[in-house]
C-alpha positions as CSV (number, residue, x, y, z in Angstrom):
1,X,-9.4,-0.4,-36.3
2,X,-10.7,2.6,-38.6
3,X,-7.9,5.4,-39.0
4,X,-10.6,8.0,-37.7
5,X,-10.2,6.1,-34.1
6,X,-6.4,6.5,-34.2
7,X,-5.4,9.5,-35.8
8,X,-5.0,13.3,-34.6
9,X,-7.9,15.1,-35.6
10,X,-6.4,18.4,-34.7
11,X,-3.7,18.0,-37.9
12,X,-1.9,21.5,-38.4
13,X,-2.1,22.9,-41.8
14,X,-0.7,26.1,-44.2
15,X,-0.8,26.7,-47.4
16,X,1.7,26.2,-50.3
17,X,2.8,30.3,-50.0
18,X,3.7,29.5,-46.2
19,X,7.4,30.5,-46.1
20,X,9.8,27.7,-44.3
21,X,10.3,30.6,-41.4
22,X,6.5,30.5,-40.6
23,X,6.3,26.6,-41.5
24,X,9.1,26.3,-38.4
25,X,6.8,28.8,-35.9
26,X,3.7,26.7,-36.5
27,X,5.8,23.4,-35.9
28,X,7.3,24.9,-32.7
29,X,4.3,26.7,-31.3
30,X,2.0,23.6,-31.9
31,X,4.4,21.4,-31.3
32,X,4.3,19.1,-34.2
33,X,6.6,17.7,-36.6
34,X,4.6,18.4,-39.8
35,X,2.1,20.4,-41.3
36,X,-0.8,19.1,-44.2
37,X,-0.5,21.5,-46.9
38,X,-3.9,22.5,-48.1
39,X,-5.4,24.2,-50.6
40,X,-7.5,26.5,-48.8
41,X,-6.9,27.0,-45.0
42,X,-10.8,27.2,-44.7
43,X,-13.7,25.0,-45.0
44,X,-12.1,22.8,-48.2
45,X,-8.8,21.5,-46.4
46,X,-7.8,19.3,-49.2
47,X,-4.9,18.1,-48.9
48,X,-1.4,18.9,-51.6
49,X,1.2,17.5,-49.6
50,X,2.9,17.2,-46.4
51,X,5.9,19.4,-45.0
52,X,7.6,17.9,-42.3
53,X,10.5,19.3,-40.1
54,X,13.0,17.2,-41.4
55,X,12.4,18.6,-44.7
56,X,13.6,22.5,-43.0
57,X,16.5,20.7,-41.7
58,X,17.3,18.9,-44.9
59,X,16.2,21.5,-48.1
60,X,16.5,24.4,-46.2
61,X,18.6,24.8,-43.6
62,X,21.5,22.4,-44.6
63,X,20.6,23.1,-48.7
64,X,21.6,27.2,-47.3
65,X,18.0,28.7,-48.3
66,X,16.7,32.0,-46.9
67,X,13.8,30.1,-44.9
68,X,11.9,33.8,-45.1
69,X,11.8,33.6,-49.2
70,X,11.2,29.6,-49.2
71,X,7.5,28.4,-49.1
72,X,7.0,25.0,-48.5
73,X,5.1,24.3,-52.1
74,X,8.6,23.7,-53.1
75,X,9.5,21.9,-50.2
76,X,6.6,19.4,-49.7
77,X,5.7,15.9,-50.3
78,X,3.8,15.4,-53.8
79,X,1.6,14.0,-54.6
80,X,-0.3,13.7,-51.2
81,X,-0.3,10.5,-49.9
82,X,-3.7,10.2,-47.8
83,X,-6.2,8.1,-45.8
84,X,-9.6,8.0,-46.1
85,X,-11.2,8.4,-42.3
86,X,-12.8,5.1,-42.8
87,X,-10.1,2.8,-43.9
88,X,-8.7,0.0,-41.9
89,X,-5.0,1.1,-40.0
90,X,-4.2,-2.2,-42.0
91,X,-4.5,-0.6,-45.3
92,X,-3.0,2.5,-43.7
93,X,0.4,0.6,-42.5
94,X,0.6,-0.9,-46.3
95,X,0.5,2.7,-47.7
96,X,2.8,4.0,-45.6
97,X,5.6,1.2,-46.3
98,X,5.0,1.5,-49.8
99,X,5.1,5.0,-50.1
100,X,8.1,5.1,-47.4
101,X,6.2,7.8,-45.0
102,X,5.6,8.8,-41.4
103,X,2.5,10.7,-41.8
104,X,-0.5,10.8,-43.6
105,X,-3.2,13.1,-43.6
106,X,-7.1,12.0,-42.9
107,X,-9.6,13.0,-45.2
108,X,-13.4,13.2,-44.5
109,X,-16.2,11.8,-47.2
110,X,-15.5,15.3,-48.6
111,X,-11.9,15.0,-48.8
112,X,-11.4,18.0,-46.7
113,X,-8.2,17.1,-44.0
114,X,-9.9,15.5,-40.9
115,X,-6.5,14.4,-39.2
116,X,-3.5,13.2,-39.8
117,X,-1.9,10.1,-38.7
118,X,1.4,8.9,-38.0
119,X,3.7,6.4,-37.3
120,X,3.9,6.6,-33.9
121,X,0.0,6.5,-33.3
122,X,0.2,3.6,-35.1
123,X,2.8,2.1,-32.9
124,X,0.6,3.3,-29.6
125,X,-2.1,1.2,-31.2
126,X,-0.2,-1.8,-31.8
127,X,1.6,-1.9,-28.7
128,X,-1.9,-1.9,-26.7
129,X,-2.6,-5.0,-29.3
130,X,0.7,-7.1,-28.4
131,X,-0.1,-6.0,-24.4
132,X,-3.8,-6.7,-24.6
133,X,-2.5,-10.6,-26.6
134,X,0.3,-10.8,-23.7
135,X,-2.7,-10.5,-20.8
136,X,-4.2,-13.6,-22.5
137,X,-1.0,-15.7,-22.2
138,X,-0.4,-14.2,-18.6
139,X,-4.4,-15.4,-17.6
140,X,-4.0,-18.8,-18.9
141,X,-0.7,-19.8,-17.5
142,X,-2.0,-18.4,-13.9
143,X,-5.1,-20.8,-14.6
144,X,-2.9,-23.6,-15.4
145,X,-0.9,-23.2,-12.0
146,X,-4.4,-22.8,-9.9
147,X,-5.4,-25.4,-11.6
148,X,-2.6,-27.6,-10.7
149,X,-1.9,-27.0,-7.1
């Protein structure tokens, strides 16, 4: 399946001079656990990195920065790891394990952000796979017991 079909296209972005305080209030009041870092919060979206919370918890909070004087361009993932819109959630899973991440922002033919997507949309999607190849062993063995009464 393309990445476009899976991922959220609504992915939550700031910019590198976003302080860790106002990184936290987008994360809470959108309720997400990352944000794409762009370059410009406009039409151009590309994508610099990825801040997630766990990196607040980790570099901030437990390293004792002020999370008002911390912007998450020294906090975030680089280089950006990212998926083009059109790519198989094949190629997507292979990134993601080589690169040992959760997320990864969508980019359009422009390679402006078009979404991000993440492990667990992954997992939604390959959980209705297993169910969907499940259904097929469930409708042959009730044939076979039709069949043989």
């Amino acid at each position: 399946m393309l990445v476009k079909d899976l991922c959220t296209v609504d992915a939550v972005t700031c910019t590198v001079a976003t302080s860790a305080a106002e990184a936290a209030r987008l994360m809470r009041e959108r309720h997400v656990g990352d944000l794409v870092v762009v370059d410009d919060p406009g039409d151009g979206r590309v994508p610099l990195g990825v801040v997630t919370d766990r990196d607040l918890a980790i570099e901030v909070l437990a390293g004792g920065l002020d999370p008002a004087l911390t912007n998450v361009g020294a906090l975030m993932r680089r280089p950006a790891i990212i998926a083009d819109e059109t790519e198989e959630s094949s190629a997507v899973i292979d990134r993601m394990r080589s690169h040992g991440v959760r997320r990864i922002p969508v980019v359009d033919r422009r390679g402006a952000v078009s979404g991000i997507v993440t492990l667990d949309d992954l997992l939604r999607h390959l959980a209705g796979e297993v169910n969907s190849l499940l259904a097929i062993v469930d409708v042959g063995l009730h044939r076979e017991q039709r069949a043989r009464r």
